[in-house]
Every structure is written in C-alpha cells, then in structure tokens.
N, C-alpha and C positions, 0 to 999 in steps of 0.2 A: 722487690726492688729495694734499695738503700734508700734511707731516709734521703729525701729530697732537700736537697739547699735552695733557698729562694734567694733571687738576682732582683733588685729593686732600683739600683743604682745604676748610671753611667760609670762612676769613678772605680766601680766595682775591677779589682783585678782582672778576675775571671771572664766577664764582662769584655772586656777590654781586648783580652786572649782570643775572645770567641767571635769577635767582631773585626781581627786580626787575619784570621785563619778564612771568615765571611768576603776580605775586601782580595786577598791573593793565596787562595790554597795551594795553588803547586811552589810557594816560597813556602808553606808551614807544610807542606807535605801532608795534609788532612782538607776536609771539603763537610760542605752542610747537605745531608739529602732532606729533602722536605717532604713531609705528609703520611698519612698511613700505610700508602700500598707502598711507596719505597723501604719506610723504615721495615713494614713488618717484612718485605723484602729480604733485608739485609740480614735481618735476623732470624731467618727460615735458612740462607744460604751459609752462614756461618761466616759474615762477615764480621771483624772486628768492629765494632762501635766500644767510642771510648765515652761519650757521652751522651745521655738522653735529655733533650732539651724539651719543655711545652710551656706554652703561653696562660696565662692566668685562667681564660677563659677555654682557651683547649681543655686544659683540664676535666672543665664541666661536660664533654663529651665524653661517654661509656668507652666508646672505642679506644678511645686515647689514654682515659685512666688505666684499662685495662693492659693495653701495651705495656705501661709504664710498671703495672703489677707484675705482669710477666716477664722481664728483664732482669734476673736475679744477677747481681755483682754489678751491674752499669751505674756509675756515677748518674744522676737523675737531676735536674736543673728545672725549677719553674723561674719564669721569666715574665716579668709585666709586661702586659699586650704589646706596648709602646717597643721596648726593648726586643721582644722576638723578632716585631716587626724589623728594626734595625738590621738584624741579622740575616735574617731566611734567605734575602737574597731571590726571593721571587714577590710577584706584584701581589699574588693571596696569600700567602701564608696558610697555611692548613694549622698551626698549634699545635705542632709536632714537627720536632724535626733529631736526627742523632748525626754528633760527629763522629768520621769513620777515616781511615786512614788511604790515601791514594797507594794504590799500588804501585810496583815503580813499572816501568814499560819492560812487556815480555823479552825472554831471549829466546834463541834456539832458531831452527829452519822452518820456514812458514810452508804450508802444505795448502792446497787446496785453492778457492779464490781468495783477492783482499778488495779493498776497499781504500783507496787514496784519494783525499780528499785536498783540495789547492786551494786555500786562500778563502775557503766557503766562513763567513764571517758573523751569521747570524748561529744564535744562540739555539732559536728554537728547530733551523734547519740541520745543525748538526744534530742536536738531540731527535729530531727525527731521522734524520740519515741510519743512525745508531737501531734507533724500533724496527726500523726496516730491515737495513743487513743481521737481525740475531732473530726476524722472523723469516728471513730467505736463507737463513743458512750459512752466513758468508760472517765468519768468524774475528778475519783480521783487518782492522780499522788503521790505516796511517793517516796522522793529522800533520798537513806540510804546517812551514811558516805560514802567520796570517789570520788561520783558522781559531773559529772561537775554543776556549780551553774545555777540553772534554769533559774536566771535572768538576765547571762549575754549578751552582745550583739550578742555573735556570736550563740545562743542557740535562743535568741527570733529571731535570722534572719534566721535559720534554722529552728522556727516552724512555723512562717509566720501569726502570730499572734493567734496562738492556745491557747497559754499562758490564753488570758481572756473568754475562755470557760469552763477551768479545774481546779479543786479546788487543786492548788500544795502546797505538803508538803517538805520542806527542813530536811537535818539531823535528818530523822527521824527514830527512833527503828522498824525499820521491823521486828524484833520477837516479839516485843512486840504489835506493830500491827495484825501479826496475830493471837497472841493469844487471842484477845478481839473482835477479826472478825468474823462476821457471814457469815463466806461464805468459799468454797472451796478452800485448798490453791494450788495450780496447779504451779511447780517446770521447768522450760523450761532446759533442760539438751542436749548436743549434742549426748549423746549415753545413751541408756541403759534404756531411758523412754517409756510408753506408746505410738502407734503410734499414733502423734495430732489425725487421719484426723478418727481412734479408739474411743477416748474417748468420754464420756459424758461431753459434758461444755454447758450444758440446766443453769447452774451458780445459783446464782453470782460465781464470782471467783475473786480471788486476785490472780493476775498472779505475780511471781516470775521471774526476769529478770536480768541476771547477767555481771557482768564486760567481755571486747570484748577478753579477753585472758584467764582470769580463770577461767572465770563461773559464776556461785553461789559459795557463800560458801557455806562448806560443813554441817554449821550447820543452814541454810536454807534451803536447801535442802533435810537435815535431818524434819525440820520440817514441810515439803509440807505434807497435802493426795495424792497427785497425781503429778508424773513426768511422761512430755512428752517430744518427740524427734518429731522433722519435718525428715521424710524420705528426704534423698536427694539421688542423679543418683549414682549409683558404683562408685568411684575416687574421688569425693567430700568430701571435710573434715567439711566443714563448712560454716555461714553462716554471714554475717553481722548481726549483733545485732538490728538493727533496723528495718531488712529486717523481719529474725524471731519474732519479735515484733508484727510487720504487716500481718504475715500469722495466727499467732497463735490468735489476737482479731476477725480477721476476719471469720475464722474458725469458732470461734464460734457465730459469728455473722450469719455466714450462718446457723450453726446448728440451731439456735434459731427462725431463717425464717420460717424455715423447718416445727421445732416444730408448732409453730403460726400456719399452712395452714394447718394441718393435722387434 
C-alpha cells in the first residue's frame, strides 16, 4: 500500500470531501462500502476503489492491516475512531471501509426477468431485495421514485455485495418500463391476487414490488397481466417486503426447475 495519511481533524479538507460524498453519493457520483467482506469484495471483482479508509483502532485487526498491505496504488486514509464513525454511514462501523465509484445505470435491451421496485423506502429491505434477486438469478433491479438510493451505505451493507452482480436502475419510469417489456408483468398484492404457489411464472417476468405500507400503486398494479398474493396462516396480515420478495423469485425459480426435468 502507499504510505497512509492520517485524518485527525474535522476541518481537515479531505475529511470534509469524505463526509461529503458519506451525506449524498449519487450528487458526488461515489459511495462508502463498509467492512471486510465488501471491501475485499470490491477488490477481488476489479472494482475501482479510489480510497482505503480505516479507523484508528481497525487498524489494530490483522485482517484489516492486511487488506490495507494488499492494496498496491490505493490512496490509504487512517481516520480517529470518532471521525470514521462520522462517515461509515452505518450504525457499526467495522474500521474499514473504501470509496469506490457508482457506476452510472446500464444501457442496452434487458433480457430475461427484472425486478421493479415502487416506492420500497427502507434501507435495509432494499439491500435485501438486492441478496435475494442476485441469489435467484434475476439480474435487473429498477428502483422507481421514492425508493431508498441503491448506493447508499447502509443498502450496500445490507446486500453484502450483490450490488456488482445486478445491472441497477435508479429513478426509473416503471410504467414506462413495462410498457417496452417483453415479459410478463406480475403485480405482488397482499389480498385479492392469484394464489403465487397457483400461477404460471414459466417467465420472464418483471415482478412488481411495492412500498412496506402501501403497496403498489394502484396504477401499477392497474397495469400488471397478473396479481399474486402469497397465502399466509389465518390471523396473519402480512408480510415483510423483502421476505415476500424472496418467496415469490423463488417460487418461480422452483417452478422453472420443475419445468427443465420434465
């Protein structure tokens, strides 16, 4: 690694930069990943990191030093405990974290299923939505208005580096999405849809996935082919957003098993 600069200061430029880039990534076009499995993540996948950041006392962990040794060319930042904390952008801080560049949103024709997500507002259920679609296979992520930003810290530490599997779309026109989609638009509703474990999702499909209190709008939903409901026990009202997320790719991930062996 490059000799490491120490940050000691608030007033510090750099400092300042870095806690800049911590409060609005997608206006500095860069994001903070926090902790070992991500960083070493980034740097297994050939991700750009422009800087390695660790907290006084990170430091004192082998793993951490060791990342930092292994990093040849990356500007290297220790930071007083106080001061990372500032930054990290999540509630632990692990004493490591690297800044890395947001990519800008893919182009080209989407193939296969996607994943549109409406107005879903929590940090840690999009960053799960994300673990989930790049372990079911389902590659492309639309985030409409509303939705927490894909690229913040606590979203990339809740998908645990899903992130550079999935080709993610920000503030994007979900109606207008599906109306240029070739595939099945499938509506996730808590009452009154098709039983999931019922329908046909032999796919593609563009799942529809809606905010953890309201739903879908009602003019996405207007515009599905098909709403499903996940049955739940008698007394039950509902479900986590990211739970239903995960039964419903999956589902049809079994479905399509199925199909294949037959």
């Amino acid at each position: 690694m490059s000799e490491p600069k120490r940050i000691a200061s608030r007033d510090n430029a750099t400092f300042k930069a870095l806690r800049a880039v911590a409060a609005d990534p997608r206006r500095h076009g860069r994001t903070l990943v926090d902790g070992v499995h991500l960083v070493t993540t980034c740097l297994a996948r050939g991700v750009h990191i422009a800087q390695l950041l660790a907290s006084e006392s990170g430091l004192r962990h082998p793993e951490i030093a060791s990342l930092l040794q292994n990093a040849p060319g990356i500007e290297c930042l220790i930071l007083r405990d106080g001061l990372f904390r500032d930054i990290s952008g999540v509630l632990t801080p692990t004493g490591i974290a690297a800044v890395i560049d947001i990519p800008p949103d893919p182009d080209g024709e989407i193939s296969g299923d996607a994943l549109l997500l409406d107005a879903v507002q929590d940090a840690g259920n999009v960053g799960a939505i994300f673990r989930t679609a790049a372990a079911a296979g389902v590659r492309n992520v639309f985030l409409g208005p509303g939705c927490a930003g894909a690229w913040t810290p606590r979203v990339l530490r809740a998908a645990q580096g899903a992130h550079f599997s999935l080709a993610i779309r920000e503030q994007a026109d979900l109606a207008g999405t599906l109306a240029v989609g070739r595939a099945t638009a499938v509506a996730t509703v808590a009452h009154g849809g098709t039983n999931l474990y019922d329908a046909d999702l032999a796919g593609p499909i563009y799942w529809l996935v809606g905010n953890e209190g309201c739903g879908l709008s009602a003019s996405l939903v207007q515009a599905a082919n098909l709403r499903v409901t996940i049955p739940l026990a008698d007394g039950a009202e509902s479900l986590n957003v990211a739970a239903a997320a995960a039964i419903c790719l999956f589902e049809a991930r079994r479905q399509r098993a199925g199909i294949a062996t037959t």
